[in-house]
ROMI-267535 format. One record per residue (C-alpha): residue number from 1; x, y, z negated; residue in three letters. Coordinates in Angstrom, 3 decimals. Layout:
N
+------+----------+----------+----------+------+
: resi :        u :        v :        w : resn :
+------+----------+----------+----------+------+
:  NUM :        X :        Y :        Z :  ALA :
...
+------+----------+----------+----------+------+
//
This chain:
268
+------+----------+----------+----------+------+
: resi :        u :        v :        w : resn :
+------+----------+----------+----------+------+
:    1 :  -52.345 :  156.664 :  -27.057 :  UNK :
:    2 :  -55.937 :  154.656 :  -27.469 :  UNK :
:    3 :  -54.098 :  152.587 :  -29.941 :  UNK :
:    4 :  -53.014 :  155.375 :  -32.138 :  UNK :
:    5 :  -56.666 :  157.231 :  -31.844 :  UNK :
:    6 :  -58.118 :  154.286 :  -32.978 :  UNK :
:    7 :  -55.498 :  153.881 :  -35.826 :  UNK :
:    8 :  -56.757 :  157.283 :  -37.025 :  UNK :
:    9 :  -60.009 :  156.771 :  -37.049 :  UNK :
:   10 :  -60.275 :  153.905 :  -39.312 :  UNK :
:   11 :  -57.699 :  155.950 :  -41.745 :  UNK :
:   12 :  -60.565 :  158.588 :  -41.516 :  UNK :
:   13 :  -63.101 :  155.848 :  -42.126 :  UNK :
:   14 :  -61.443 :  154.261 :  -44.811 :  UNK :
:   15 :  -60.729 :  158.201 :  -46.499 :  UNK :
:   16 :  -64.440 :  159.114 :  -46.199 :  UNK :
:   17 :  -66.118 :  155.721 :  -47.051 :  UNK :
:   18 :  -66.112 :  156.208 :  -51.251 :  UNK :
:   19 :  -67.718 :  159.641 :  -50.980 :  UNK :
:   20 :  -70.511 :  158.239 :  -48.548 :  UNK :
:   21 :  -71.077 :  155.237 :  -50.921 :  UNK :
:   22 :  -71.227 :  157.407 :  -53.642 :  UNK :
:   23 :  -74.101 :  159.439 :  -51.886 :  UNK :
:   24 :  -75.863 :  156.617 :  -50.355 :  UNK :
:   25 :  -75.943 :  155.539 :  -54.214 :  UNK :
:   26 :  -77.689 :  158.745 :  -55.310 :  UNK :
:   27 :  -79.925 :  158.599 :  -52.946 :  UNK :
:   28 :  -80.828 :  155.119 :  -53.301 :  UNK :
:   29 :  -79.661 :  154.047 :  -56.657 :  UNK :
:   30 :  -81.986 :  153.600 :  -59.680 :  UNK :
:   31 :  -84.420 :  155.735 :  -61.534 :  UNK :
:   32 :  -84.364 :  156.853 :  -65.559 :  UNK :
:   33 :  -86.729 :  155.850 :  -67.022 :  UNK :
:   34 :  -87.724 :  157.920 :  -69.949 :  UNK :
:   35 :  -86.556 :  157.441 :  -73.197 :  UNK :
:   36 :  -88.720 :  159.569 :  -75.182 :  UNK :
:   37 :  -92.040 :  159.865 :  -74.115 :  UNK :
:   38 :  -94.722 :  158.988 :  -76.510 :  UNK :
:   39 :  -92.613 :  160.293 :  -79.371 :  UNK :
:   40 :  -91.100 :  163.958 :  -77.677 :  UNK :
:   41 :  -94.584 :  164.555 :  -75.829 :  UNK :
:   42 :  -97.285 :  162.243 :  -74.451 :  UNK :
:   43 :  -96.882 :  159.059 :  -72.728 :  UNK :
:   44 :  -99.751 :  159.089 :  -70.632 :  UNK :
:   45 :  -99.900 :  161.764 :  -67.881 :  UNK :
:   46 : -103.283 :  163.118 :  -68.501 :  UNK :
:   47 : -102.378 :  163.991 :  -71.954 :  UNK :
:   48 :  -98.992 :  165.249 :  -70.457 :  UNK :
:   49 : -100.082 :  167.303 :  -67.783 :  UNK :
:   50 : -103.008 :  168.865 :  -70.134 :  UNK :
:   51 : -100.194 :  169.819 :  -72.860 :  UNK :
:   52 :  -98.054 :  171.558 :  -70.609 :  UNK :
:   53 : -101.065 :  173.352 :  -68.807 :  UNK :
:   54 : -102.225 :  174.472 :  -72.114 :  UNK :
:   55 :  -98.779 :  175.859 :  -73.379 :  UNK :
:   56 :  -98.580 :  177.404 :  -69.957 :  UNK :
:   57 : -102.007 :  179.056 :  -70.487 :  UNK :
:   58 : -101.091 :  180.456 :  -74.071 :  UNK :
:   59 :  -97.387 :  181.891 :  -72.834 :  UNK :
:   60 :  -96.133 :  184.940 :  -73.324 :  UNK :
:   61 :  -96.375 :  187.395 :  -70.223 :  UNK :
:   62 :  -93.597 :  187.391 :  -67.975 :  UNK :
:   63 :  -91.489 :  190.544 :  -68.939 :  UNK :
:   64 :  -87.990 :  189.308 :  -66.938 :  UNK :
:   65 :  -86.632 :  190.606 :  -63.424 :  UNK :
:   66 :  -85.823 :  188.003 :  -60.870 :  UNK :
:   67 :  -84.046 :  185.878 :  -63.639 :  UNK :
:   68 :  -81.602 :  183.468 :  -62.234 :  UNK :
:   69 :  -81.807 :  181.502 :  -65.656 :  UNK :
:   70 :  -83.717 :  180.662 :  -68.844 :  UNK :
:   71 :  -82.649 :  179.055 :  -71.998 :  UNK :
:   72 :  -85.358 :  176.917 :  -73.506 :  UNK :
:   73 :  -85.779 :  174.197 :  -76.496 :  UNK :
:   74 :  -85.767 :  170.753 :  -76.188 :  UNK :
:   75 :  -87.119 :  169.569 :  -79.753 :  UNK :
:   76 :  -90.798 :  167.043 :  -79.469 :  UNK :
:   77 :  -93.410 :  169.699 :  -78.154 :  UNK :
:   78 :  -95.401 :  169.889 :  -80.779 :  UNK :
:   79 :  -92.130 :  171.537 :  -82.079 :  UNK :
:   80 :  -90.671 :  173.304 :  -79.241 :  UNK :
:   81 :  -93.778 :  173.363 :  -76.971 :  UNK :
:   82 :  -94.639 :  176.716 :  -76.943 :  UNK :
:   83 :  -91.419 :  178.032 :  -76.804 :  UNK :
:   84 :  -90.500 :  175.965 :  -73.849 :  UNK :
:   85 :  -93.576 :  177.521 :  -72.453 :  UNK :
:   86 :  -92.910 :  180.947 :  -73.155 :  UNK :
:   87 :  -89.244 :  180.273 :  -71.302 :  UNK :
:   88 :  -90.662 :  179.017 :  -68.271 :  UNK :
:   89 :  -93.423 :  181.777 :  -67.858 :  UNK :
:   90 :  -90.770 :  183.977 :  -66.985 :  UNK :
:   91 :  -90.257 :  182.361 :  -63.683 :  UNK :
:   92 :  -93.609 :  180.703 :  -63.468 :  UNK :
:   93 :  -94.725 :  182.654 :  -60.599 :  UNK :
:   94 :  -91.186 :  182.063 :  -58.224 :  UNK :
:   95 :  -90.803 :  179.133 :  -56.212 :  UNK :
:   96 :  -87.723 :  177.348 :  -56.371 :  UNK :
:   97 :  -86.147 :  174.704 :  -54.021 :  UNK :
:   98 :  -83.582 :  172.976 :  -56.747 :  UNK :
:   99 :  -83.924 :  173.256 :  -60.706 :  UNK :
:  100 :  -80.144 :  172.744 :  -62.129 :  UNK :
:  101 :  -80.770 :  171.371 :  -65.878 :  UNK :
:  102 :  -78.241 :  171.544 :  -68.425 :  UNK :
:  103 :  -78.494 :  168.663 :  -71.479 :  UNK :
:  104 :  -77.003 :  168.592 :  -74.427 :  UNK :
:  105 :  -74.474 :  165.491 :  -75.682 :  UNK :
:  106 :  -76.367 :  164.318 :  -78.351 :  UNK :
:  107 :  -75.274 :  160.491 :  -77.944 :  UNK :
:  108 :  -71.545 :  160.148 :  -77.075 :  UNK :
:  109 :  -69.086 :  162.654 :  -79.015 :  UNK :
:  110 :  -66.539 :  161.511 :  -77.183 :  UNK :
:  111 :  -68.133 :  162.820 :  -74.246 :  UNK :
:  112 :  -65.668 :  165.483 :  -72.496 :  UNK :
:  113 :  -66.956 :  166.460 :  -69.163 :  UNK :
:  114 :  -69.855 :  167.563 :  -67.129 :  UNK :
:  115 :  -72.172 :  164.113 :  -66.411 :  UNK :
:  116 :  -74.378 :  164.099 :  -63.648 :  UNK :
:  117 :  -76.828 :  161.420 :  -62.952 :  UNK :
:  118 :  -75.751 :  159.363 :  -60.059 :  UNK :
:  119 :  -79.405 :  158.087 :  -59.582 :  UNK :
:  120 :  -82.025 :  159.021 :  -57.591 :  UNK :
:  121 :  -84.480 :  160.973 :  -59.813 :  UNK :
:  122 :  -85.969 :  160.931 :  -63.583 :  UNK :
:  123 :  -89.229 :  159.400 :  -63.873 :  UNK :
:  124 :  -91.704 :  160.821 :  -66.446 :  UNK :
:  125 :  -95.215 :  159.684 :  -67.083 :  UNK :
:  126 :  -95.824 :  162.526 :  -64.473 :  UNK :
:  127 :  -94.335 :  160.564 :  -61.807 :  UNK :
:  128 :  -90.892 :  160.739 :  -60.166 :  UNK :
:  129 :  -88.826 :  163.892 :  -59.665 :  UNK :
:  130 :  -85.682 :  163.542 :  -56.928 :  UNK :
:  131 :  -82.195 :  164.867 :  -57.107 :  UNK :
:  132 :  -80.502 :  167.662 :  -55.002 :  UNK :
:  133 :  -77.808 :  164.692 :  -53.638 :  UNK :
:  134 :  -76.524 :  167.482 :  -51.792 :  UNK :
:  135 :  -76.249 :  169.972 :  -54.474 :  UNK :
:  136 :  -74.554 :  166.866 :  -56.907 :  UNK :
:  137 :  -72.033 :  166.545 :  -53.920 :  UNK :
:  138 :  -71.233 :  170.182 :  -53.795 :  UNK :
:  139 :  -70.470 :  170.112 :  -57.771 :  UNK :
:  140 :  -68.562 :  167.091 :  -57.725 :  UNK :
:  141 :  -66.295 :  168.590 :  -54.506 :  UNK :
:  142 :  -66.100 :  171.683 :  -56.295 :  UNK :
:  143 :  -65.354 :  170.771 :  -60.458 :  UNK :
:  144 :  -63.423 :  168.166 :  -61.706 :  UNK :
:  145 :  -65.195 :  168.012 :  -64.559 :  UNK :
:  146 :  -68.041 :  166.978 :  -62.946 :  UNK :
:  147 :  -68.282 :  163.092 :  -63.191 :  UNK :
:  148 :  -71.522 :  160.814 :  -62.044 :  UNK :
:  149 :  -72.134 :  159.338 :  -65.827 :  UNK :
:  150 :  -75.759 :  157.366 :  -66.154 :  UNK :
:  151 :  -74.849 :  155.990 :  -69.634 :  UNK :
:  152 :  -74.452 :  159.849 :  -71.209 :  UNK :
:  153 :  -78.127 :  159.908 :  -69.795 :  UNK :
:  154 :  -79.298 :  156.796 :  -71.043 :  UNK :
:  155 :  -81.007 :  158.107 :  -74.311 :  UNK :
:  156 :  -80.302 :  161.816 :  -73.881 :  UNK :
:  157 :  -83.732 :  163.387 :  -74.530 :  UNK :
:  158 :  -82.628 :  167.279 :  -73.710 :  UNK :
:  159 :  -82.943 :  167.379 :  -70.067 :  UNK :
:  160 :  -86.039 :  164.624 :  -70.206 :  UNK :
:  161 :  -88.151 :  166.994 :  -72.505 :  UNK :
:  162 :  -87.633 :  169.910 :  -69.544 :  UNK :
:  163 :  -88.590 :  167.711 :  -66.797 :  UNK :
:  164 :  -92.609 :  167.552 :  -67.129 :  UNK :
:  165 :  -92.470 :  171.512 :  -67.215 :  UNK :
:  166 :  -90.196 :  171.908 :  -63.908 :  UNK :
:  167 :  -92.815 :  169.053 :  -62.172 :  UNK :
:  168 :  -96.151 :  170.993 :  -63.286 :  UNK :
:  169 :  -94.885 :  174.155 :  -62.582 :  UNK :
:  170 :  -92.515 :  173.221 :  -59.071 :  UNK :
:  171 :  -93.848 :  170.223 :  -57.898 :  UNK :
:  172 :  -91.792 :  170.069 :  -54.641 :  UNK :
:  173 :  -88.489 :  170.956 :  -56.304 :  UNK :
:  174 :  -85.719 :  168.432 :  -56.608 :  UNK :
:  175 :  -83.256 :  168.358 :  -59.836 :  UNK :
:  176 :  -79.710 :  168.554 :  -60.888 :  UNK :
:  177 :  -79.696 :  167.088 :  -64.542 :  UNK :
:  178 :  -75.940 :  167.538 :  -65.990 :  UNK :
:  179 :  -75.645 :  166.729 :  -69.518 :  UNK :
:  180 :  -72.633 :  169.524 :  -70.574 :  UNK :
:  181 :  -70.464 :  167.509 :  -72.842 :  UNK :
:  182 :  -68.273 :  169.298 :  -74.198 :  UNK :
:  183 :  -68.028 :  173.535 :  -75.188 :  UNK :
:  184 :  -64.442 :  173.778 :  -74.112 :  UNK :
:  185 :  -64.064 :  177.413 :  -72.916 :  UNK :
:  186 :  -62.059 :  175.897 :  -69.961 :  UNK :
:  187 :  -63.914 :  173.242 :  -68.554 :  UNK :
:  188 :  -67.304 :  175.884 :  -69.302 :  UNK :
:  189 :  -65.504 :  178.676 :  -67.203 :  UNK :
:  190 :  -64.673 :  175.530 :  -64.276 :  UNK :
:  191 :  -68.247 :  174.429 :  -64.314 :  UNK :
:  192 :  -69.474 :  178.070 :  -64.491 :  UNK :
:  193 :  -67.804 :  179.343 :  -61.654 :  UNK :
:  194 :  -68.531 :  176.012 :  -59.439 :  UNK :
:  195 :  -72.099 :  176.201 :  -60.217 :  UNK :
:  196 :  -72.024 :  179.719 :  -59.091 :  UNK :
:  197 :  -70.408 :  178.934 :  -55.730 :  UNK :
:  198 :  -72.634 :  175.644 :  -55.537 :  UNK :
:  199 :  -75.670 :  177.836 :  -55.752 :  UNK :
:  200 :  -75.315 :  180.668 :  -54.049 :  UNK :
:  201 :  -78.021 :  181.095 :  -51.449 :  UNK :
:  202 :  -79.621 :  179.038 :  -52.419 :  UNK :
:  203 :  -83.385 :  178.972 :  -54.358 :  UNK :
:  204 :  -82.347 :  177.612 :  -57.690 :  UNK :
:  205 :  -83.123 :  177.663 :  -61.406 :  UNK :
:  206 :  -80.797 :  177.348 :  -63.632 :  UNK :
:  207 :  -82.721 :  176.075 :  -67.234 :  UNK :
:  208 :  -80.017 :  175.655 :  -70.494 :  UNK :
:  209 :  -81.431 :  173.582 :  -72.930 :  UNK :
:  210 :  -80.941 :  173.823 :  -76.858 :  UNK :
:  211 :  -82.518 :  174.079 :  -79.654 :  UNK :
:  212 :  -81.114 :  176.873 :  -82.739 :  UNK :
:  213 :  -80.868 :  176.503 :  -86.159 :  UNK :
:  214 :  -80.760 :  173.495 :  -87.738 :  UNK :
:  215 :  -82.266 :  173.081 :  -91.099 :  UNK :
:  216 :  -82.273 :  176.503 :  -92.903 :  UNK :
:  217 :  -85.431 :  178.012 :  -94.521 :  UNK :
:  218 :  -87.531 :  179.957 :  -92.789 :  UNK :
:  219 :  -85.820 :  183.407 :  -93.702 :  UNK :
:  220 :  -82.135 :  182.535 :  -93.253 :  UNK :
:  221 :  -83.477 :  180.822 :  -89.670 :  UNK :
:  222 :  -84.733 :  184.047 :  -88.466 :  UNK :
:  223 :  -81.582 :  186.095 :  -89.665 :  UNK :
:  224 :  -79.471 :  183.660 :  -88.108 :  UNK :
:  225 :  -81.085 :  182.928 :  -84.619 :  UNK :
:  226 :  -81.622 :  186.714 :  -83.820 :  UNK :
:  227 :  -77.700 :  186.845 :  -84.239 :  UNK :
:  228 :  -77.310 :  183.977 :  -82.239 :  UNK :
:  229 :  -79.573 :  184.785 :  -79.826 :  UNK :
:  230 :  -77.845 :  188.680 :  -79.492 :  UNK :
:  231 :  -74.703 :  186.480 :  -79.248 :  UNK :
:  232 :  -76.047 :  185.405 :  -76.007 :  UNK :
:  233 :  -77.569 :  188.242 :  -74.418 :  UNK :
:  234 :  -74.091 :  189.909 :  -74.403 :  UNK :
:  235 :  -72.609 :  186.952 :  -72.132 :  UNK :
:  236 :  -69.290 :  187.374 :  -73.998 :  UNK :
:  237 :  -67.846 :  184.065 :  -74.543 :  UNK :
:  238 :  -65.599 :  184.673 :  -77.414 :  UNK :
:  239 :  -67.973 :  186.802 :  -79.456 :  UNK :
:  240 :  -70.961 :  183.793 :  -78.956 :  UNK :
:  241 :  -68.273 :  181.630 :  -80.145 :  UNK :
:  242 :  -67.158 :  183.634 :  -83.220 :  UNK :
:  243 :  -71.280 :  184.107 :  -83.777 :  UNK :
:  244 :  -71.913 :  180.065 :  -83.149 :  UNK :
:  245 :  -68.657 :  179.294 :  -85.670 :  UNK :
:  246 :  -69.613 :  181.858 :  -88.016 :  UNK :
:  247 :  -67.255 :  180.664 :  -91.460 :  UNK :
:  248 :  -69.944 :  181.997 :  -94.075 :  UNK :
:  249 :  -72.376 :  179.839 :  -92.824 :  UNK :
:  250 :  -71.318 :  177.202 :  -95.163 :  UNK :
:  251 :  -73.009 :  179.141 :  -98.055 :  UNK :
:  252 :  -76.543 :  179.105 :  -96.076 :  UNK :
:  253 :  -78.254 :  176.092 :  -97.874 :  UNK :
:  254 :  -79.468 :  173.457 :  -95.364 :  UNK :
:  255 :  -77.892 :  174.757 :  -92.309 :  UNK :
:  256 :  -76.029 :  171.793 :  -89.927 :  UNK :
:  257 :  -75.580 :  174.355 :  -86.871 :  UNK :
:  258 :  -76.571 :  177.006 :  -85.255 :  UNK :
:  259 :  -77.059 :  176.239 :  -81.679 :  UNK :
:  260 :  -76.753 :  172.079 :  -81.293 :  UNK :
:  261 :  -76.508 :  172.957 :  -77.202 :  UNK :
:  262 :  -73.911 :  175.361 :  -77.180 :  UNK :
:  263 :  -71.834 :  174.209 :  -74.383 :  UNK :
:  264 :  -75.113 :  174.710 :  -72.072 :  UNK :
:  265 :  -75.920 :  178.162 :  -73.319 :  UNK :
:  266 :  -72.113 :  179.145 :  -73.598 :  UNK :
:  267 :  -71.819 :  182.756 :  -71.272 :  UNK :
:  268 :  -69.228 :  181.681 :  -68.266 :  UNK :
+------+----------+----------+----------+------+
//
């Protein structure tokens, strides 16, 4: 009887040990780096913290109740900035435990799934901002098209841009950055409905990232991202889908896309 108790719990040792590794390695395993700074925003965090105080200062009132997300840009601030800004001052004066970023796959198009990054934390000139290892674990129990992924990270600049806003404005909350590969309607509906499950009770942000229109003029931009953007607010996937795939948009001169991070924005 010892004998067989013993047998079964090194089978249960053996079962468990690649989930524990894979948590001891997030929450011991190497820091990004940033890819960007110095060319997105500023590389030295005086000049860092000052730019997002002062976009903070200049921000739009908040005019959202109890938001449980925000879509902002993630183009170099002197860009995007503002805008960023004016996202985050709707939730500016919440506290929040876990921020849950969504990137967009600007580096590997043959990128499917949902990448997570298996590190530690993101360091910015601002310092070093920790993942929600147990939040990562919940995702990755929960989806399975959730995958730890550093490389999809490596040079990803959407989720890096977000990160000096979320560490001004929450200093003491710890990060999920998943770069959303892919704007299958499947896997989005998967990840949607884990996230939802993975979250709930919890104190959590979720931030999209993506920028809109990419290169009309300035008059077929605003007729275009007001359609987009309506797209969104009526969280109906098929019609955002229609709007983001519009076929007439080939006769708008200049235009590459409508929403480059559509898979993060993409109503569950």
């Amino acid at each position: 009887m010892k004998k067989s108790r013993i047998r079964l719990w090194l089978l249960m040792a053996l079962l468990l040990m690649p989930a524990a590794c894979q948590a001891a390695d997030r929450t011991e395993g190497p820091v990004r780096p940033p890819a960007v700074a110095g060319r997105f925003y500023p590389d030295s965090a005086p000049a860092l913290r000052i730019a997002v105080e002062k976009y903070m200062a200049d921000a739009v009132p908040s005019v959202a109740k109890d938001p449980a997300a925000i879509i902002v840009p993630h183009a170099g601030y002197v860009f995007s900035g503002q805008i960023c800004a004016d996202g985050f001052s709707q939730v500016r004066s919440r506290r929040y435990d876990t921020v849950v970023i969504l990137g967009t796959n600007h580096t590997s198009s043959s990128f499917r799934k949902v990448g997570i990054y298996p590190g530690r934390g993101f360091r910015t000139p601002l310092g070093t901002v920790e993942t929600d290892g147990t939040l990562v674990d919940a995702l990755l129990a929960r989806c399975p098209d959730c995958t730890l992924d550093a490389s999809i990270h490596a040079r990803e600049h959407s989720i890096e841009v977000v990160v000096p806003f979320v560490q001004v404005l929450f200093p003491s909350a710890k990060i999920v950055p998943a770069v959303v590969g892919d704007a299958d309607p499947g896997m989005c509906e998967r990840f949607g409905k884990a996230l939802a499950g993975a979250l709930a009770g919890r104190s959590a942000l979720i931030v999209a990232s993506t920028d809109l229109s990419h290169y009309p003029s300035a008059a077929n931009a605003a007729m275009i991202d007001h359609q987009t953007l309506q797209a969104i607010l009526r969280l109906d996937p098929a019609g955002f889908r229609a709007v983001a795939h519009t076929p007439t948009d080939r006769n708008i001169p200049g235009l590459a896309t409508r929403v480059c991070g559509e898979a993060p924005v993409r109503p569950p």
